[in-house]
C-alpha positions in Angstrom: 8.0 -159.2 35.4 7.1 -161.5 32.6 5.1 -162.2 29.9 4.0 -165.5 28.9 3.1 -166.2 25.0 0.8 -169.2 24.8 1.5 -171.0 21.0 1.1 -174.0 19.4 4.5 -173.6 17.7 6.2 -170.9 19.9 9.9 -172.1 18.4 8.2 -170.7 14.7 7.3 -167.8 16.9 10.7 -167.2 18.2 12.1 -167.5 14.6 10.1 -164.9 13.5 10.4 -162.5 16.3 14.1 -162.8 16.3 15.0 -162.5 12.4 12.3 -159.7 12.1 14.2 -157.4 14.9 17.7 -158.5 13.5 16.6 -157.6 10.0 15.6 -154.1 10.8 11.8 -154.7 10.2 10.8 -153.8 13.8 13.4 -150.5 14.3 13.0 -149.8 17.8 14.6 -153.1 18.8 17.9 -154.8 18.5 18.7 -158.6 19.4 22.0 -158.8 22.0 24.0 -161.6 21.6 24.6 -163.2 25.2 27.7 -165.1 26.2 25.5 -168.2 26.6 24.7 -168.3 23.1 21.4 -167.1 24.0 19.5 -163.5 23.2 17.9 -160.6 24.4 15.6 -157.9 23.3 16.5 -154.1 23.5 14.2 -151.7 22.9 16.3 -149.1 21.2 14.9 -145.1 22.0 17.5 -143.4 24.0 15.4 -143.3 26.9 14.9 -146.7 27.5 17.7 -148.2 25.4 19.8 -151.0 27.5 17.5 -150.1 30.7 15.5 -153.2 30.2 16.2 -156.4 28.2 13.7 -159.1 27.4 15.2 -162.6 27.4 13.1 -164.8 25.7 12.8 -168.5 26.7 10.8 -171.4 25.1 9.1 -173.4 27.5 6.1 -176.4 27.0 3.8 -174.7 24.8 4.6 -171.1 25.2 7.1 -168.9 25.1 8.3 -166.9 28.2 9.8 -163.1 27.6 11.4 -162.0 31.5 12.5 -158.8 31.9 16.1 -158.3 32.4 18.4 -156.1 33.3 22.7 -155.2 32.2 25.0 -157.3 34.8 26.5 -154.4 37.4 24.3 -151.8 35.5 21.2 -150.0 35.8 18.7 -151.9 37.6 15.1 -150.5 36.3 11.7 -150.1 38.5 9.0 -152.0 37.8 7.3 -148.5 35.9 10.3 -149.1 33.5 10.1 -152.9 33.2 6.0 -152.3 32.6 6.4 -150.5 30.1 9.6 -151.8 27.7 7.5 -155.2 27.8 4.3 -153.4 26.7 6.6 -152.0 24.1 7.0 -155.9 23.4 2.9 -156.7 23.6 2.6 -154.2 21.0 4.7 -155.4 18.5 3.5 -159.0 19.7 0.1 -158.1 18.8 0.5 -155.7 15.3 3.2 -158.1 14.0 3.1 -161.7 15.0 -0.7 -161.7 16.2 -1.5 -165.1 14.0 1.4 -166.9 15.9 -0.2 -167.2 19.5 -3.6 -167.8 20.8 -3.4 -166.0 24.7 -1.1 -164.4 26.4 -0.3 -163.6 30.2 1.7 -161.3 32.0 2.9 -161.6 35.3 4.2 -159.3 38.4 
């Protein structure tokens, strides 16, 4: 599952997600360090906390957030991949609402 964030700037976008999850601002989620160098998204209440992480990607005018899940771990359903990226949408659309114009979201 995936949702893709159409932007004229999505790097701005990502460099505000990022910092305002790492800073505490958005308190259900945490940024996770991966041994790439790269990141993902945790959405923090117990019940859903390292279940399903959004790895977020920039691609050609948009920026891609794929659900995935801990290596050797829990792999979620699609219920519980539906609704941590919701969780996403939401803040998506309450916080960061003036840095995209559409959005998609894929199977």
């Amino acid at each position: 599952m995936k949702l893709t964030i159409y932007s004229k700037d999505n790097l701005t976008l990502f460099n505000e997600i990022t910092p305002s999850i790492r800073s505490g601002e958005l308190k259900t989620w945490e940024v996770i360090e991966r041994d790439n160098g790269s990141v993902c998204y945790n959405y923090t209440p117990q019940q859903w906390s390292e279940k399903v992480l959004l790895l977020p990607e920039l691609g050609t005018g948009c920026l891609i957030i794929s659900t995935r899940y801990w290596r050797d771990g829990y792999v979620p359903n699609e219920d519980m991949k539906a609704y941590v990226l919701s969780r996403f949408l939401e803040i998506l659309l309450v916080h960061f609402r003036e840095g995209f114009d559409s959005f998609k979201v894929e199977k």
